[in-house]
RODRENFI-391608 format. One record per atom (N, C-alpha, C): residue in one letter; chain; atom name; x, y, z. Coordinates in steps of 0.1 Angstrom, whole numbers. Layout:
N
A A CA X Y Z;
...
REM end
This chain:
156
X A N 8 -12 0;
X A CA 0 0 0;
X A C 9 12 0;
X A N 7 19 -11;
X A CA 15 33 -11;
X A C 8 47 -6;
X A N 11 50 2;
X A CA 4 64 13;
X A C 8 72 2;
X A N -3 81 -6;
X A CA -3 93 -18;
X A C -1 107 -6;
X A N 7 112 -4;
X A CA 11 130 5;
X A C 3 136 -3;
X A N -5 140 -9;
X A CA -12 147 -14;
X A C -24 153 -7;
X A N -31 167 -4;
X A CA -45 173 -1;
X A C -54 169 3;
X A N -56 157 -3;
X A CA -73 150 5;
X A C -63 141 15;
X A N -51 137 13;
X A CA -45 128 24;
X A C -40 137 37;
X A N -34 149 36;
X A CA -36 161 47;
X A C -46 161 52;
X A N -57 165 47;
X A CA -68 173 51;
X A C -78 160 57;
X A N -76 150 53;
X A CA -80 134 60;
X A C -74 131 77;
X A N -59 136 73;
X A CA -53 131 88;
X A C -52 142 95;
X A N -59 155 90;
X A CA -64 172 100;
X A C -76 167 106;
X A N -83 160 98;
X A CA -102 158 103;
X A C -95 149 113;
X A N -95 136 113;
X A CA -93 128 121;
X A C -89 133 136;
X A N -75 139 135;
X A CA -66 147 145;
X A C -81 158 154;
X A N -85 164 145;
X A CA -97 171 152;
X A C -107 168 158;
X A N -112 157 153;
X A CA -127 147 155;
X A C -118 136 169;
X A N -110 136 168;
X A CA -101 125 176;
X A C -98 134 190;
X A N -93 149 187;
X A CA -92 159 196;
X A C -106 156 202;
X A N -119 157 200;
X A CA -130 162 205;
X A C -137 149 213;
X A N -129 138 211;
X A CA -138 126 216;
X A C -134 125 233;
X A N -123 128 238;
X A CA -125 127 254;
X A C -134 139 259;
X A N -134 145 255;
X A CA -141 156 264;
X A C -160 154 261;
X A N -159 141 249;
X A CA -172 141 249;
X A C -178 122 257;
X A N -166 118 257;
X A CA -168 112 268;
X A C -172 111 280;
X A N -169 122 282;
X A CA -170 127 296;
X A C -184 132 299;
X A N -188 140 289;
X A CA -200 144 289;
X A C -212 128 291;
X A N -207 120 281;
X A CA -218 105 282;
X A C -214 101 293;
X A N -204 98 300;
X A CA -203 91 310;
X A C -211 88 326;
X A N -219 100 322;
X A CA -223 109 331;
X A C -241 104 328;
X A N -243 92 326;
X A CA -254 86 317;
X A C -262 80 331;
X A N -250 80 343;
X A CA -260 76 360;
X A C -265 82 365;
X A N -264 96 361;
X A CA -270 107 368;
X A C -279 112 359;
X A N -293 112 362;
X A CA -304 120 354;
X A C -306 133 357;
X A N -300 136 374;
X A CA -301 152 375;
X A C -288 149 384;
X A N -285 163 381;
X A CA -274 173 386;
X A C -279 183 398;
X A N -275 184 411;
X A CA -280 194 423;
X A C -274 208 415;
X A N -281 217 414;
X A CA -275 232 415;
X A C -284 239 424;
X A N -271 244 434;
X A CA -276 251 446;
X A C -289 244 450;
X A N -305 251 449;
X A CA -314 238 455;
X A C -322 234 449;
X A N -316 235 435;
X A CA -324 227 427;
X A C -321 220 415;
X A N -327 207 410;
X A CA -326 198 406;
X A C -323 198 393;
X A N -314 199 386;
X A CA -313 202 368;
X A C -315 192 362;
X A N -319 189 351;
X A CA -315 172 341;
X A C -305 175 338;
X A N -299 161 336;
X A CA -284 158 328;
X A C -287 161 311;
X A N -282 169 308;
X A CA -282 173 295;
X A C -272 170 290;
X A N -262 170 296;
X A CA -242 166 293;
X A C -247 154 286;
X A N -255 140 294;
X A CA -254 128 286;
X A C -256 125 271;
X A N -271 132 268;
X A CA -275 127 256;
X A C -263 139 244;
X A N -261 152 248;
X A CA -251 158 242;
X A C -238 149 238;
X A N -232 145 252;
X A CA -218 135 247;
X A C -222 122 240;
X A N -235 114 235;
X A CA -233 100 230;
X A C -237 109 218;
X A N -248 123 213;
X A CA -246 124 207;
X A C -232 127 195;
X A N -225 136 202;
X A CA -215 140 197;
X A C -203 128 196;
X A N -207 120 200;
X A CA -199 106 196;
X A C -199 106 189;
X A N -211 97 182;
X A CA -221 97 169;
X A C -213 104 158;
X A N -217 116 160;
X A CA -209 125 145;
X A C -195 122 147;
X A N -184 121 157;
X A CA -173 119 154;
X A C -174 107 148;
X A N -176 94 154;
X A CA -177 84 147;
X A C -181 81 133;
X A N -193 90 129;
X A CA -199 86 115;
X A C -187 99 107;
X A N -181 109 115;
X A CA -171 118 107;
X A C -160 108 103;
X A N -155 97 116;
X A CA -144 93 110;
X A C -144 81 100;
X A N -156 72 101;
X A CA -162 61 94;
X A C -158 70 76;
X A N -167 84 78;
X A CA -169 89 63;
X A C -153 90 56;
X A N -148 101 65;
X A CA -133 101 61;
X A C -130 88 54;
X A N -122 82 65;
X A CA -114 70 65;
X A C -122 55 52;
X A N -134 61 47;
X A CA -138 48 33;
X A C -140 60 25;
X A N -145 66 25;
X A CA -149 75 7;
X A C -140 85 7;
X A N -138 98 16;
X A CA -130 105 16;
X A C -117 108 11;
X A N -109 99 12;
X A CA -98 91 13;
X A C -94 90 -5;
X A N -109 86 -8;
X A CA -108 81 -21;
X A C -117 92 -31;
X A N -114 105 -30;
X A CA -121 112 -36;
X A C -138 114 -38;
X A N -140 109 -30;
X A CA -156 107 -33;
X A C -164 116 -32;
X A N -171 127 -42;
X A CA -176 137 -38;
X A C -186 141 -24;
X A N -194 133 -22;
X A CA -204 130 -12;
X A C -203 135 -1;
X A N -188 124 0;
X A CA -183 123 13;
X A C -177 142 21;
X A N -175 149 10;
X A CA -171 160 11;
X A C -183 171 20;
X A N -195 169 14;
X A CA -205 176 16;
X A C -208 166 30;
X A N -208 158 34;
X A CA -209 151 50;
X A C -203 157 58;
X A N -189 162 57;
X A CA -176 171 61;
X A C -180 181 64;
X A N -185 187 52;
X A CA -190 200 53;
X A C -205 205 65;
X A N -211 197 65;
X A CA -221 193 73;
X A C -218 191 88;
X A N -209 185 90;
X A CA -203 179 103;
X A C -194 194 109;
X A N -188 201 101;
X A CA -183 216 105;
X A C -190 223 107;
X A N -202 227 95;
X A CA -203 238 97;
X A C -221 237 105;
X A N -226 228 106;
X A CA -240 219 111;
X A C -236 216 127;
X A N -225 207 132;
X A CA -220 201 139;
X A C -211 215 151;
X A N -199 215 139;
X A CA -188 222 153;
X A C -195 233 154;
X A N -197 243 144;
X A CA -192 256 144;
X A C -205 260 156;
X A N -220 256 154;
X A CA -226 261 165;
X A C -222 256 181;
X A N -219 244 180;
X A CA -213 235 192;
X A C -202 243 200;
X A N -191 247 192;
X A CA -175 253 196;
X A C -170 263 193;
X A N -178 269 181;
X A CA -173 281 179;
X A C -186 294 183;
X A N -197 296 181;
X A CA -210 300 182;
X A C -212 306 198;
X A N -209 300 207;
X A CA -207 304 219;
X A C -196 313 225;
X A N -187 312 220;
X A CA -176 319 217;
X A C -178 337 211;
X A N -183 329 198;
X A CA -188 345 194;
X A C -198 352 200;
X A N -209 344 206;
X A CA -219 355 209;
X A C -216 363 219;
X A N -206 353 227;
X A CA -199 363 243;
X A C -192 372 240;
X A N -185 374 227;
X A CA -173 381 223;
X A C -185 397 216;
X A N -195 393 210;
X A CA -199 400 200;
X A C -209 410 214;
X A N -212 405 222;
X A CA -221 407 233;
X A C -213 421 243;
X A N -194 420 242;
X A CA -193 425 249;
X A C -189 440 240;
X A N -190 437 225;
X A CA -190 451 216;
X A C -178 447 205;
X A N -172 438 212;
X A CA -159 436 203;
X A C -152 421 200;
X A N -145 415 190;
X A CA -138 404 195;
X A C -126 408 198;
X A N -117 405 209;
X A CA -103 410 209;
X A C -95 400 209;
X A N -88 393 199;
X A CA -85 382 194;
X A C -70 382 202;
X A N -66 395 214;
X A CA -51 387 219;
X A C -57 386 231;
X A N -73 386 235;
X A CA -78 378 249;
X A C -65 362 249;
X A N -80 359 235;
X A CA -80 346 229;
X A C -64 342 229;
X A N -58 346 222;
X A CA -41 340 222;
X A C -36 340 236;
X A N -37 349 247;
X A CA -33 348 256;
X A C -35 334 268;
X A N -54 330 259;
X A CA -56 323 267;
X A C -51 306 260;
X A N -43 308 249;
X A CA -37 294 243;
X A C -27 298 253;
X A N -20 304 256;
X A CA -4 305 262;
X A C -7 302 273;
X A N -22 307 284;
X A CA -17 301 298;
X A C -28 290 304;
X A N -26 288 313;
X A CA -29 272 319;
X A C -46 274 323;
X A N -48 264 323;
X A CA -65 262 332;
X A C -74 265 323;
X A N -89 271 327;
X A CA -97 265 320;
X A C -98 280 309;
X A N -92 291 310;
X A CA -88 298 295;
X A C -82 288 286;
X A N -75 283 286;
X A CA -71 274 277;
X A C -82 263 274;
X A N -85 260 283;
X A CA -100 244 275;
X A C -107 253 264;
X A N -111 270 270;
X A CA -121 273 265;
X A C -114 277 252;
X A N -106 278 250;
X A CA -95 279 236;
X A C -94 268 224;
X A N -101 259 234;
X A CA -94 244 226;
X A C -107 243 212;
X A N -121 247 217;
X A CA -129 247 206;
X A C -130 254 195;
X A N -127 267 195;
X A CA -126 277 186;
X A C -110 274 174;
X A N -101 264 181;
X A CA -91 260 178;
X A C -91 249 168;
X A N -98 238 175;
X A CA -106 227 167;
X A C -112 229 156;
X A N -124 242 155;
X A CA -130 245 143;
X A C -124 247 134;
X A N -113 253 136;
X A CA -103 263 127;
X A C -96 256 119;
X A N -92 243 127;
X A CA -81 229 120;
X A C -92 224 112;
X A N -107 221 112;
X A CA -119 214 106;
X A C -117 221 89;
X A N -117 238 98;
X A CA -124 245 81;
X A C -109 242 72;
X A N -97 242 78;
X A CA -86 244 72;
X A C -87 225 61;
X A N -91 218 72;
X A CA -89 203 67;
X A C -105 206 56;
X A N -115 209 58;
X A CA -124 211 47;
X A C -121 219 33;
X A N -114 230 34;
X A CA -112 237 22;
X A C -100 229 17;
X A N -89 228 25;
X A CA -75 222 22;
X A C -81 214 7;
X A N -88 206 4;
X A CA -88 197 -11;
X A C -101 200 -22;
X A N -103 211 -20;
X A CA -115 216 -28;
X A C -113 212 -40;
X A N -102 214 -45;
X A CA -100 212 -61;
X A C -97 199 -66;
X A N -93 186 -56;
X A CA -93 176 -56;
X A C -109 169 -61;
X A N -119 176 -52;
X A CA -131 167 -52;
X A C -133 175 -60;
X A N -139 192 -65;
X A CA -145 192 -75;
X A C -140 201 -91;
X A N -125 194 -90;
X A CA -121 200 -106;
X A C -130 191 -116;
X A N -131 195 -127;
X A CA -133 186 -138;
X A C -122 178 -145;
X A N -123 165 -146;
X A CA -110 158 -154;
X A C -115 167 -170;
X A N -100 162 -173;
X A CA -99 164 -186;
X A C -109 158 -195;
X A N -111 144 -192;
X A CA -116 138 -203;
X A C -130 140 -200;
X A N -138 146 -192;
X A CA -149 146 -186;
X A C -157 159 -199;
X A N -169 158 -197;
X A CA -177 169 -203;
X A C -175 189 -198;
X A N -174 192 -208;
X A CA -171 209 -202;
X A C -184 217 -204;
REM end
C-alpha cells in the first residue's frame, strides 16, 4: 500500500486529529449517563451533558467512518458530509458560543483569545474549541480542487 502526500490525504489526517481531539471531552460528557439530574444550589437540573456527549460521539464516529472509506478516495459525497459535520456540527457547538460572548461584549479581541492558548487552566480548555473548528475549516477547504475539478476527459 503506497500512502499518496497529497491534499485529501492532509486534510483526512487534519479531520481525524480534530474529530479525535474532540472525543475525550465528549466522553465525559456521556459518562455521566448515571446521573439523570445534577443538584445546582437547591435545585434539581437534568443531565443534559449525557445525551449531548453520546450524541456527539455519533458525529465523530460517522465523521471518522466517512473520512477513513470515501473520503480518502475522492468521493464527492463524502465531502458535503464534512462539510455538514463543520459547519452543522462544530461551528454552532464550539465556535458560536464563543462569538456570541465576544460579539455581546462590543468587540472580539483576538489577543484575549491567544493569551488564553499561552496560559494554563480552564482559559485554555475554553481555547481548545474555537481551535478545533479552525483545523476542521482548514482540513475542509485544504482539497477543494481535488473533489470538485473537472478531469480532462470529462464533459465541459
Amino acid at each position: 500500500m503506497r500512502i499518496r502526500h497529497d491534499a485529501v490525504f492532509v486534510s483526512s489526517v487534519l479531520f481525524t486529529a480534530a474529530l479525535l481531539w474532540l472525543a475525550p471531552h465528549n466522553f465525559h460528557y456521556a459518562s455521566t449517563w448515571q446521573q439523570p439530574f445534577f443538584r445546582e444550589d437547591r435545585l434539581w437540573v437534568q443531565n443534559y451533558w449525557m445525551p449531548i456527549g453520546f450524541a456527539s460521539l455519533a458525529l465523530i464516529l460517522i465523521g471518522l467512518i466517512v473520512i477513513w472509506t470515501g473520503y480518502v478516495r475522492r468521493v464527492r459525497w463524502t465531502w458535503f458530509v464534512m462539510f455538514v459535520i463543520v459547519w452543522v456540527f462544530a461551528f454552532p457547538v464550539y465556535m458560536l458560543p464563543i462569538l456570541q460572548a465576544r460579539l455581546a461584549q462590543g468587540s472580539i479581541d483576538w489577543s484575549v483569545f491567544w493569551a488564553a492558548i499561552k496560559g494554563p487552566g480552564a482559559a485554555r480548555a475554553s481555547a481548545k474549541g474555537p481551535l478545533n473548528f479552525m483545523l476542521m475549516v482548514v482540513a475542509l477547504f485544504l482539497p477543494v480542487k481535488s473533489f470538485f475539478r473537472r478531469d480532462a476527459s470529462g464533459p465541459r
